[in-house]
C-alpha positions in Angstrom: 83.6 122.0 -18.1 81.9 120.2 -15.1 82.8 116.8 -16.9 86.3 117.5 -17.4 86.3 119.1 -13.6 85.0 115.6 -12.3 87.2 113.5 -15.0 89.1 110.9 -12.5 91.6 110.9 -15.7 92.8 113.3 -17.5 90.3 114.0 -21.0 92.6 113.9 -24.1 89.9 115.1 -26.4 86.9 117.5 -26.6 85.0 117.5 -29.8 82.8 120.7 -29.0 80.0 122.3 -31.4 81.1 125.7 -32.9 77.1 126.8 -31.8 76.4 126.3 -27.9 73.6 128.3 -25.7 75.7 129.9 -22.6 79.1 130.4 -24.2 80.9 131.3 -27.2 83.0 128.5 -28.8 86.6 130.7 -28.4 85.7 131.6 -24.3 85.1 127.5 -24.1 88.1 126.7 -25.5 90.0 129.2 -23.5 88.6 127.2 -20.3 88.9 123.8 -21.1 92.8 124.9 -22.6 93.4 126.7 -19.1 92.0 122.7 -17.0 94.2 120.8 -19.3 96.8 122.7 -21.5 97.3 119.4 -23.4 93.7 118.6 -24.3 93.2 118.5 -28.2 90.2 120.1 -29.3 87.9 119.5 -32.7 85.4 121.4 -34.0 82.3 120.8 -35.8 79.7 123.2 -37.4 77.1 123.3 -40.5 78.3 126.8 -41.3 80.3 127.7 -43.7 83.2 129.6 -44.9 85.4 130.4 -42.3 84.6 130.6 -38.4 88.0 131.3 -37.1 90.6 133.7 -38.3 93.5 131.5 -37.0 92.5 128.2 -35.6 95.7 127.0 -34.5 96.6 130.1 -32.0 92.8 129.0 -30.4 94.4 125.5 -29.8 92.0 124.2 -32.2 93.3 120.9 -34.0 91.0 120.4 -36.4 87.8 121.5 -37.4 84.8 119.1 -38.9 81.7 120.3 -41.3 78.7 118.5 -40.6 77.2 116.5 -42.0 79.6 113.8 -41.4 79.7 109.9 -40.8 80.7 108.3 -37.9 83.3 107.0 -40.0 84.7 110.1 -40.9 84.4 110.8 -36.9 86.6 108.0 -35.7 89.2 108.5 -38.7 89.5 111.9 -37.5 89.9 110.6 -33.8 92.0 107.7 -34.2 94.4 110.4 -36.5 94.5 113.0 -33.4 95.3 109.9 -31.2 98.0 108.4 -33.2 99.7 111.5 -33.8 100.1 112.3 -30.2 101.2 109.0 -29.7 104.3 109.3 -33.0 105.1 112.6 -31.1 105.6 110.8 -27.7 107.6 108.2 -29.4 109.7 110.9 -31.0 110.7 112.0 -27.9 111.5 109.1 -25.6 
């Protein structure tokens, strides 16, 4: 929170761990959400089954199971980034 506090730009991304010390994943999301409304948010987690009864309402865009390649990471990125960029284009 700090980071994206400090951020001289505005963050378009937080890829967050569904297990943290200090603060429940939901309460984080709710903050970082209430910084930046438009911030896009992944989640990634060894557990499974499922963590979140509706993802979507939490402003959750995607969720990752570890393990996972770095690969896997950036396609997962670059796809967040391009489809807020389509949308943009969509409405200029």
């Amino acid at each position: 929170l700090r980071q994206l506090a400090n951020a001289e730009e505005q963050v378009a991304l937080a890829i967050l761990d569904y297990s943290m010390p200090g603060m429940d994943c939901e309460t984080l999301i709710a903050e970082l959400r209430r910084m930046n409304e438009g911030i896009k948010v992944v989640i990634s987690s060894g557990q499974t089954g499922q963590l979140f009864e509706d993802p979507q309402s939490l402003g959750i865009h995607a969720l990752i199971p570890k393990p996972y390649s770095m690969r896997q990471l950036a396609d997962l990125v670059l796809s967040l980034i391009n489809e807020n960029r389509v949308s943009t284009e969509r409405t200029v």
